[in-house]
N, C-alpha and C positions, 0 to 999 in steps of 0.2 A: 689397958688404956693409959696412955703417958698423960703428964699433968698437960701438958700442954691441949691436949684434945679433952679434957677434961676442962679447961676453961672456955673451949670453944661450945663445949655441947649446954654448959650456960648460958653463954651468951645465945645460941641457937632460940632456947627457952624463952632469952627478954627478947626477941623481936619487936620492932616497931613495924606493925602488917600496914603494908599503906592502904589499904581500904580501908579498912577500920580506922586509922589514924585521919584520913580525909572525912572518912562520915563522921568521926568528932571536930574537925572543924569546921564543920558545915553547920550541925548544930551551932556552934561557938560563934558561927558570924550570925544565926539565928536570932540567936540570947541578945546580941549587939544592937539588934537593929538593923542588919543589911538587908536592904532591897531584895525580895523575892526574884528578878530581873540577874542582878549581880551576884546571887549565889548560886545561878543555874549556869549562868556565863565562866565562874569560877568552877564550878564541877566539872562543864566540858573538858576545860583545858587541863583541871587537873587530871581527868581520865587520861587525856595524849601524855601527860607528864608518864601518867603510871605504863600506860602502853610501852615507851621510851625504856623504864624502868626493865620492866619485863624483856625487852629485847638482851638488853643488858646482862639479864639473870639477876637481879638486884629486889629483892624481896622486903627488906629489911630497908627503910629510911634510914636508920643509922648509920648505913655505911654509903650516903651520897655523901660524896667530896666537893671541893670547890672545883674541882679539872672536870669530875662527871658536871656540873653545873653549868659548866663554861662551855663544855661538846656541846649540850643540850641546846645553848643558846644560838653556838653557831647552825645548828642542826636548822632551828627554826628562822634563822638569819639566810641559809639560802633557799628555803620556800616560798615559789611565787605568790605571797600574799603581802597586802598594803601591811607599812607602817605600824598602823594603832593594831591589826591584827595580831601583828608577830608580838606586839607588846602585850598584848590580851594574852598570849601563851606562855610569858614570860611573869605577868603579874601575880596571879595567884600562886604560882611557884613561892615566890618570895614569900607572897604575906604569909602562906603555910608553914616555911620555915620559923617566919617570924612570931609565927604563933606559939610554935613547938619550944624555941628558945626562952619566950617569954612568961612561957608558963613550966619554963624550967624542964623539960620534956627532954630536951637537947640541952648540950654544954655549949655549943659552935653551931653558929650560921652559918652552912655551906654558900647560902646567896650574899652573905656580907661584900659589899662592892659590886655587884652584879649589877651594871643599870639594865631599867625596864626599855627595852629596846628602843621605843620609838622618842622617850626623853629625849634623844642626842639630835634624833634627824627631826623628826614630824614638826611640820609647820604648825606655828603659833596659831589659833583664833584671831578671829576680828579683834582690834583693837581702837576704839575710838581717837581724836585726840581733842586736847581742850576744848577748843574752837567747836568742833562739830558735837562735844557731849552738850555745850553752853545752847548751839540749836534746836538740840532732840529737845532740852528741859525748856524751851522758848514753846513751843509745838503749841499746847495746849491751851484752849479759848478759856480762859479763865472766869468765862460768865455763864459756865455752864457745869452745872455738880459732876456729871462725870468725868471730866477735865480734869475737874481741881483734885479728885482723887487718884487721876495718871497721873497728876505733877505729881504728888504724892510720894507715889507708887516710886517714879522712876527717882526719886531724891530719896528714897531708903534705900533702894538697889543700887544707886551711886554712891551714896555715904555709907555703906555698910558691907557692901557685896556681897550682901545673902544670893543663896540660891531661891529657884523662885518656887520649888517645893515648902521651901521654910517660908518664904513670902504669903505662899496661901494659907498656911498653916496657922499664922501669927493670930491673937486671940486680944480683946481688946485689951486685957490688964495686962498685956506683956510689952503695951506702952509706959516709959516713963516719961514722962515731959518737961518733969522736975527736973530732973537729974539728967536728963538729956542720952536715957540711954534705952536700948532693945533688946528685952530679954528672946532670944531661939531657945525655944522648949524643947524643937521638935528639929532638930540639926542631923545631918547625914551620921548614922552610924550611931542614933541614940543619944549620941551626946549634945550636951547645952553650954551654950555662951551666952556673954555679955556685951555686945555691943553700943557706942559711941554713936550717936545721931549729931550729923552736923546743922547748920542751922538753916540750910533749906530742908533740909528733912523735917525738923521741930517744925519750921513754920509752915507749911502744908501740910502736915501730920494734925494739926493744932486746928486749921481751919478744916479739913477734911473730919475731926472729928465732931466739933461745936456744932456745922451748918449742915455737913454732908449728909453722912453716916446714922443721925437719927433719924433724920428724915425719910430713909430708908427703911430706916429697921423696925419703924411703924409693922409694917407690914410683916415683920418675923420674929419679933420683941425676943425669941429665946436665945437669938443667934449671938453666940460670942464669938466667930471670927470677924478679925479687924476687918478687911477690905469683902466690900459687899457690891452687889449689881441693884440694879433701880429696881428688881423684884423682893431685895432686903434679903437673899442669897448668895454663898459666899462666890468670892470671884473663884474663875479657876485658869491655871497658867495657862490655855489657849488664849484667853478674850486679854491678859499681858501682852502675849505676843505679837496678837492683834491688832492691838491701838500703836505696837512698838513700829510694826509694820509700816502702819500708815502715818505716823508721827515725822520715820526715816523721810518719806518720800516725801512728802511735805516740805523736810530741813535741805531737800537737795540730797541727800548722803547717798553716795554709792554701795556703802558697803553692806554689807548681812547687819545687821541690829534684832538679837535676840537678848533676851535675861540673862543667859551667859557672859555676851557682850557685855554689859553693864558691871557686870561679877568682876571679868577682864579687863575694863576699863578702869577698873574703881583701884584696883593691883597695880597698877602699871602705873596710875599717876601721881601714886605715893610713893612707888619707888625712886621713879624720876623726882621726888621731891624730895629723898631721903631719908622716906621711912625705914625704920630693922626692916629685916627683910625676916626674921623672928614673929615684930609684930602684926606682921601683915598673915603669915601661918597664923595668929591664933585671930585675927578680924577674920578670914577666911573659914576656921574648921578645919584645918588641913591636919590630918596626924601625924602626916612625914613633912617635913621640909623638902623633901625633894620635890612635891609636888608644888609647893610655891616656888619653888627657883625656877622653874619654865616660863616664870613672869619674866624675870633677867632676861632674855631672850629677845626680847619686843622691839627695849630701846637700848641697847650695850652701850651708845657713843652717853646719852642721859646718865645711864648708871656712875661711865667714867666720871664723866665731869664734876659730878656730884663726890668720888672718891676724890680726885685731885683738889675737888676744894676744902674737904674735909680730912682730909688723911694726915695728920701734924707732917711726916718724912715727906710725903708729896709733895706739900702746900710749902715747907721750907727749902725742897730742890727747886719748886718751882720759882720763889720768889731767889734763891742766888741764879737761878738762868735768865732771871728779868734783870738783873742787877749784872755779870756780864755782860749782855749784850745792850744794856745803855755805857757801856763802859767803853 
């Protein structure tokens, strides 16, 4: 046996088996937190992945390249399935790698650069705009307790853009009122933040909790989730939906208005105002930045304007072009 075949029948030994390597990441999203829902969604596609593999002769994850990566992608780019689909076969690819890499498993991302397909094409969600968010949060009779807790509702979901999982979730001392902030205990993927309450959220937060919310909870004294129903039960994100529903029709609004909505609305009008787009990833949850840049998306002419008036090279070409042409 030459040295040469003597280093190959080594490496033969460390194989990275991808079934085995997948059923440890399946655990690993387990440990995390991911939705029981999202790690069956990610098994499917990683099963196609390995099929793929298998066509290949490719046994061993270690020897996927960025070029096998890129086939794979086109492979799934001319099958007749929608958009978010080809992206679903493309998503757990990545995070898998990113797994492998991050826990030092791999030296090289084969997916580094790879976007998740439908990033570049798939239409945006609903997106409110001022005017019609300032309607939705008008909706609500204000002389009547379950009102005052949708105002509530939808001024934490505007000022915060929790998802409306974390929304049910929220427990009453993960209010600050002080401090004017929201702790998420119980945030996509295990992990917790701190959020920033603005001050229509403090202030129906405040009277939803003095008038509302006891008087409810008469009837279930043990319950610590914050937002409750008139049985002193906690809400649950149908009867959100719900009231989002009939709130829309009410304000005139055409568009779809769901929890999301409001998540997306809440994104998009910080951006248009200037917010990092950094600090809207961590207002958000988001782990990757790529998934809050699909906010950019919505309004680009907003975004511009906001870079030319804050950009110093912009803002100083722009004003010698104002100065030419008075000249």
């Amino acid at each position: 046996m030459s040295k040469k075949d003597g280093l190959s029948g080594k490496t033969g030994k460390e194989e990275m088996d991808v079934v085995v390597t997948v059923l440890e990441f399946k655990h690993h999203m387990k440990a995390r937190g991911y939705a029981e829902a999202t790690i069956k969604n990610y098994s499917e596609n990683l099963d196609l992945f390995k099929l793929y593999l298998d066509e290949q002769n490719i046994p061993d994850l270690r020897k996927v390249n960025h070029r096998l990566i890129l086939d794979y992608q086109e492979g799934v780019m001319n099958k007749p399935l929608a958009m978010e689909s080809k992206a679903n076969r493309i998503r757990p690819v990545k995070r898998l790698f990113e797994y492998l890499t991050e826990s030092h498993k791999l030296l090289i991302n084969p997916t580094e650069g790879i976007v998740e397909t439908s990033r570049k094409n798939r239409k945006i969600g609903t997106v409110l705009t001022i005017d019609e968010m300032k309607k939705l949060l008008d909706q609500p009779n204000l002389s009547l307790r379950p009102h005052i807790r949708n105002r509530a509702i939808m001024e934490v979901m505007y000022s915060t853009g929790i998802r409306i999982k974390e929304l049910v979730s929220l427990e009453v001392y993960h209010v600050d009122l002080k401090d004017q902030v929201l702790y998420i205990r119980k945030g996509k993927g295990g992990k917790q933040r701190v959020v920033p309450l603005g001050k229509g959220a403090v202030k129906y937060l405040k009277e939803y909790l003095e008038h509302i919310r006891p008087w409810w909870a008469r009837k279930n004294p043990k319950e610590r989730r914050l937002f409750l129903n008139h049985s002193g039960l906690p809400l649950n994100g149908d009867s959100v939906r719900a009231f989002l529903r009939l709130y829309r029709i009410a304000a005139g609004i055409k568009k779809t208005v769901s929890p999301h909505t409001l998540r997306r609305t809440c994104a998009t009008h910080m951006l248009q105002q200037g917010a990092d787009i950094r600090y809207i990833q961590k207002l958000l949850g988001h782990k990757y930045l790529s998934t809050t840049q699909t906010y950019t998306k919505v309004m680009p002419l907003d975004l511009k304007k906001t870079h030319n008036k804050t950009h110093p090279n912009t803002r100083d070409q722009g004003a010698g072009s104002r100065r030419q042409n008075e000249d």
